[in-house]
Structures are given as C-alpha cells and as structure tokens.
C-alpha positions in Angstrom: 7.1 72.4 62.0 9.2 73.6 59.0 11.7 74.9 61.6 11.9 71.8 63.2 12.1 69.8 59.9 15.6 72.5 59.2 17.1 71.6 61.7 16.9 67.6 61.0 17.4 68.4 57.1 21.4 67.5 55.6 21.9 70.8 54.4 21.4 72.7 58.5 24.3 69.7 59.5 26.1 70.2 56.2 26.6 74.0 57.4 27.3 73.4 60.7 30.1 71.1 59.4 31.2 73.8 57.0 31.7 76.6 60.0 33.2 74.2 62.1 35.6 72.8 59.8 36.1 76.9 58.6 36.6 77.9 62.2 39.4 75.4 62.8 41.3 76.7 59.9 41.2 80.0 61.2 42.4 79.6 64.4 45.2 77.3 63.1 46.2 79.8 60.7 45.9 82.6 63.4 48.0 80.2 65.9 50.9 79.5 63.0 50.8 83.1 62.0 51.4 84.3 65.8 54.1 81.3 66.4 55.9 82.8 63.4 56.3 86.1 63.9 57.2 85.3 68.3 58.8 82.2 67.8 57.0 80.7 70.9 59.2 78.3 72.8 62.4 79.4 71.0 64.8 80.1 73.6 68.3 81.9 73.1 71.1 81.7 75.7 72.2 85.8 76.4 76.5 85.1 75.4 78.7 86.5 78.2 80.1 89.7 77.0 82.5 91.0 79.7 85.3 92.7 78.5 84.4 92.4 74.7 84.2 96.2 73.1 81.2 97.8 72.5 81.4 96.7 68.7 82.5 93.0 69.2 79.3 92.9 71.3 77.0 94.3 68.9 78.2 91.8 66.1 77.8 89.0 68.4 74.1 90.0 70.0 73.4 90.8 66.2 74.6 86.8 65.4 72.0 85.5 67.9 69.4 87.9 66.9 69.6 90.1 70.0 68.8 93.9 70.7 70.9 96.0 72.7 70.6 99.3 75.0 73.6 101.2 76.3 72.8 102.5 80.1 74.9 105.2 81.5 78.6 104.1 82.2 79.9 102.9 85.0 83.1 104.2 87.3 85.7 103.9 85.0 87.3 100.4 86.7 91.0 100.1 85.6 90.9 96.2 85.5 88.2 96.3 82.5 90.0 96.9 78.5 88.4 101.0 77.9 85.3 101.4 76.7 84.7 97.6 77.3 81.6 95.7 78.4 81.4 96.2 82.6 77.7 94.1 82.8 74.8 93.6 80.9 71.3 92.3 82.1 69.8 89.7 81.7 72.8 88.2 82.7 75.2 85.6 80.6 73.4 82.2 80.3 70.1 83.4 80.8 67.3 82.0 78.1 65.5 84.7 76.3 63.8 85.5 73.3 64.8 86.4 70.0 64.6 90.2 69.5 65.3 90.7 73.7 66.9 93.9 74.4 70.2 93.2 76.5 71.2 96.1 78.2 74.5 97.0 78.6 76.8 99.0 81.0 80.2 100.0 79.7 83.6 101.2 81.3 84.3 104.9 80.1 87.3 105.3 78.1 88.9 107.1 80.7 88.5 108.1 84.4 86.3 110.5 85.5 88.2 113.7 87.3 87.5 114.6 90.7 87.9 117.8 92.8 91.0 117.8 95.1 89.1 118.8 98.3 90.1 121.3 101.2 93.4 119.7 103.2 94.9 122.6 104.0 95.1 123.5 107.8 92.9 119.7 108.4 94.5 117.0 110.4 95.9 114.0 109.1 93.4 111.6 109.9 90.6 114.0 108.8 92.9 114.6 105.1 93.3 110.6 104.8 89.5 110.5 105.1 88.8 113.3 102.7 90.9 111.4 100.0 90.1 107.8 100.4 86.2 108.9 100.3 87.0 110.6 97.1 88.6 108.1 95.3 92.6 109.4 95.8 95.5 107.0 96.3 97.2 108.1 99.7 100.5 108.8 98.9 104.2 109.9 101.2 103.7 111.3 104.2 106.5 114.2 104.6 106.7 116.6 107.8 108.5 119.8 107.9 108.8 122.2 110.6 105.8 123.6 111.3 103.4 124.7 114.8 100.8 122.2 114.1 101.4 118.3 114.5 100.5 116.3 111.7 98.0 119.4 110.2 98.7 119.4 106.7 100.6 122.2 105.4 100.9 121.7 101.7 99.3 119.1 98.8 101.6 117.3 96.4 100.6 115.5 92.6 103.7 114.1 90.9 106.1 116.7 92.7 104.6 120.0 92.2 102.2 121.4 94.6 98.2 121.7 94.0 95.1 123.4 95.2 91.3 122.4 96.1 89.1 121.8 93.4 91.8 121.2 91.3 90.5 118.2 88.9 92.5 114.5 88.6 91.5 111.6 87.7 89.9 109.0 90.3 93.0 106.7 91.7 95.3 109.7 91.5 98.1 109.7 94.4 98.2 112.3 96.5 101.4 113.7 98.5 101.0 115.2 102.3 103.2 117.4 103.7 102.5 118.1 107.5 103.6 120.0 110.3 106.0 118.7 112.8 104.4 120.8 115.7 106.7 122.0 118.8 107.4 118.4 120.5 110.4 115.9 119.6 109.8 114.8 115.5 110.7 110.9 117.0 107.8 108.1 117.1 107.5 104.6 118.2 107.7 102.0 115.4 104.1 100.3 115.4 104.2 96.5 115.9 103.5 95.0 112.2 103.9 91.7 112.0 100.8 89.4 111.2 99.2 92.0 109.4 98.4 92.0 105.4 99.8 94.3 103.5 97.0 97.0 103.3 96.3 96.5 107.6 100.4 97.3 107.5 99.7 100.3 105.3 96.7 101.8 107.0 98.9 101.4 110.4 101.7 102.9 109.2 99.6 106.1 108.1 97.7 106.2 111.3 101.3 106.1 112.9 102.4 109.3 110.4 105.1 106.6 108.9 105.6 105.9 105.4 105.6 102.2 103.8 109.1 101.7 102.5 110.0 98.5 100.6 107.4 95.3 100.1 109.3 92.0 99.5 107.3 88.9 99.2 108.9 85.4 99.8 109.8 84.1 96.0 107.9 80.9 96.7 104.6 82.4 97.8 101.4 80.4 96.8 99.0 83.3 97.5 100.0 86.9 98.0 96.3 87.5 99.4 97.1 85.6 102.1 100.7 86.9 103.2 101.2 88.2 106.2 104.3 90.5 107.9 106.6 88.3 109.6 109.5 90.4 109.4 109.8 94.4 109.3 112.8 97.4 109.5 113.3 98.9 111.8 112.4 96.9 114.5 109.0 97.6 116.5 109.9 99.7 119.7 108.4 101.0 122.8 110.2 104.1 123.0 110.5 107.1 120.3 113.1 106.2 117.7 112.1 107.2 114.7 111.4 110.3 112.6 108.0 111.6 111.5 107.6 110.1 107.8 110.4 107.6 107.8 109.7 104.5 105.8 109.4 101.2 107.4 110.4 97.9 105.1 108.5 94.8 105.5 108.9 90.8 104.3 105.6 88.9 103.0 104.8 85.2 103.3 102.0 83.0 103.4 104.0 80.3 105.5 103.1 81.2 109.0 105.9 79.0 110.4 108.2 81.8 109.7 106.1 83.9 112.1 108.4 84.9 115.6 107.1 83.9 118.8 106.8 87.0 120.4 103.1 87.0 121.6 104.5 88.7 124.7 106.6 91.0 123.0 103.4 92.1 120.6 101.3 92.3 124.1 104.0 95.1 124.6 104.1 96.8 121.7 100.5 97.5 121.9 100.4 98.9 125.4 99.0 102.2 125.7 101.9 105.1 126.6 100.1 105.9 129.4 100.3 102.6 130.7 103.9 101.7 129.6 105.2 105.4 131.6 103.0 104.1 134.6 104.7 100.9 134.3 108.5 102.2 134.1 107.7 104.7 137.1 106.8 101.6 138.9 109.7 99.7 138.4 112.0 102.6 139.9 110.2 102.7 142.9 
C-alpha cells in the first residue's frame, strides 16, 4: 500500500519531471555539441582546380576549409602548365564536407624518359609499331642503299645516330634510315585526297614516303575537320617516285574544292596485281 501510495504522491511525478526534463537537455546538448564539431548539413562546392599549381591549390582548398592528398603523377601531358593540377576527385562542383580530403593528381615537371627499343635489322612497319607504342614521334623516313627493303639500318635523334635503351623523353622524334633493297628505289604516289591530316600521314609512312609541306586554306573555320583536296606530286599508278621523297598537301574544310575524280580514286587504289592484269589485257 505504501508503494502504491509513492507512486500517486507529488514528489514520485516531481522526479519523473526532473529526469525527463534532465534527459532532454542532455541529448540537446549532445546533438549541438555533435552538429558543431561536423557541421551537419553544411555543404561546400569542391573549386575546379585544373591547371592551378600545386601551391595555388593548396591556398584555395585551405580558403574553403578543404584537405588535400597528392596521388602518384600522371604521364607528363604537354598541354597542362608543369607541375600543374591534371585531376582531382571528387570532382569540381561536387558538394562535400568541410575537412574532405580532395585528392589530387599532378603533371610531373617534366617527361618521363623512355628506352629507345631494338630497330635495328626490324621492318618498317614492325619499327613504326615499336615507337608509336612507346610514346616516340615518328619522324623522316630516309633509304640508302642497302640488301634489305625498308629494314631499318640506322636510328636518328636530332641528327646524330643512337642505340637501344638509350633514354629520351616520351614525344621524342625519331629518324629511320632503311634499306633500299636490290629492286628499283621508285614507288607509286598513294592517292591522298579526302584524308585528314594524320590518315595522310599514317599513309604516307605505310607507303615509305615522307610528309613534306602542310598548307591549310587561310579562311579555314576548323582545322579538325580539313581534309586533302589537293597534293604534290600527283597520285599515280605507276612508280614515279623515290623511296622517302616528301609529298606536299593543301587543307580545307570546304569540301566544294574537292575534284571529282571518284573514278580516278577507284584507280588509285587498285591492287598492282590487278592493275598489271589489267594492262596485259588491254594489249591483247
């Protein structure tokens, strides 16, 4: 009965109130206290930082009340200031938290050096490969007397002759000098127009030529899109040029200066084969 009589009694409520009223507090100071220190539902937009140097992004992550982390550089990319900001994660305009670390990938201050690898004795195609896949800039194609056609003989950086393994720097351009083998040095002049500039390269390579002078119209809107629609010397059918010779081409975007020689291309691009099959069957 006195138990009951407690719990009915003003001072059992009174204490009830009291813990109540003292829990409350505690978890609204425990909730203000844990707001404070993570700043819940404060949200900071990451600032794009590409190209900045490593020490205007510091200042500027440090303004917004940002961490950073470097991760390992990048290839060195030559379009990027030196030892500039390449990327970062989370990415620019991203909302984060005060304090977030933004992780940061920078260009290297210069460009890593590669081995020259073995070219010596390799075919063309197979020394084009080689380089390309290791980051070299092909550069002339030169042929000198030699047993074996187009096996390179000798290796070329800036004039003077170089060995395998020998380091440069990623981009470097990279002189071949091949073999003329036993046969006539004269080619065919590849069929170039409505190619880009690169397609005209690579086919010029493939074809053991060289590319000689570039002119793009003066008016051009977009030098992406130009195409060939002139070249020198002339495209031919028969052998009538040497091994390594340069071949000049004209650029434009205006594809109304474009020849209409869909027929003559058709013949251009007719295997050898094919073409001496045909002439033997017109002197029947």
């Amino acid at each position: 009965m006195k138990l009951i009589r407690f719990f009915k009694s003003k001072t059992f409520w009174a204490n009830v109130l009291v813990a109540i009223i003292a829990l409350a507090l505690l978890f609204w100071g425990l909730t203000a206290i844990l707001n404070s220190y993570t700043r819940h539902g404060e949200n900071i937009q990451v600032p794009d930082l590409s190209r900045l140097s490593y020490e205007e992004a510091v200042r500027r992550l440090q303004s917004e009340e940002l961490e950073h982390e470097i991760l390992d550089s990048a290839e060195f990319n030559p379009e990027f200031p030196r030892g500039s900001i390449l990327g970062q994660y989370p990415y620019p305009g991203s909302l984060v938290k005060v304090g977030r670390v933004i992780k940061l990938t920078l260009n290297p201050l210069k460009p890593r050096k590669i081995d020259l690898p073995e070219l010596i004795e390799k075919t063309k195609r197979r020394a084009l490969y080689d380089l390309e896949s290791k980051g070299f800039e092909i550069g002339e194609l030169t042929y000198v007397p030699y047993i074996g056609k187009d096996v390179v003989v000798d290796v070329k950086v800036d004039g003077r002759s170089v060995k395998s393994k020998s380091k440069f720097e990623k981009g470097t351009r990279v002189n071949l000098v091949l073999g003329q083998g036993l046969g006539g040095s004269l080619i065919r002049v590849p069929y170039l127009k409505r190619l880009s500039l690169e397609e005209a390269r690579t086919k010029l390579l493939e074809a053991s030529l060289n590319l000689g002078s570039v002119r793009f119209d003066e008016n051009i809107a977009d030098s992406a899109a130009a195409i060939v629609y002139q070249q020198y010397p002339n495209p031919s059918r028969k052998p009538s040029i040497n091994l390594g010779s340069q071949v000049d081409i004209w650029l434009s975007d205006d594809y109304t200066k474009l020849p209409m020689d869909s027929l003559e291309y058709l013949q251009y691009e007719i295997p050898d084969s094919l073409n001496n099959a045909k002439d033997s069957a017109s002197s029947l």
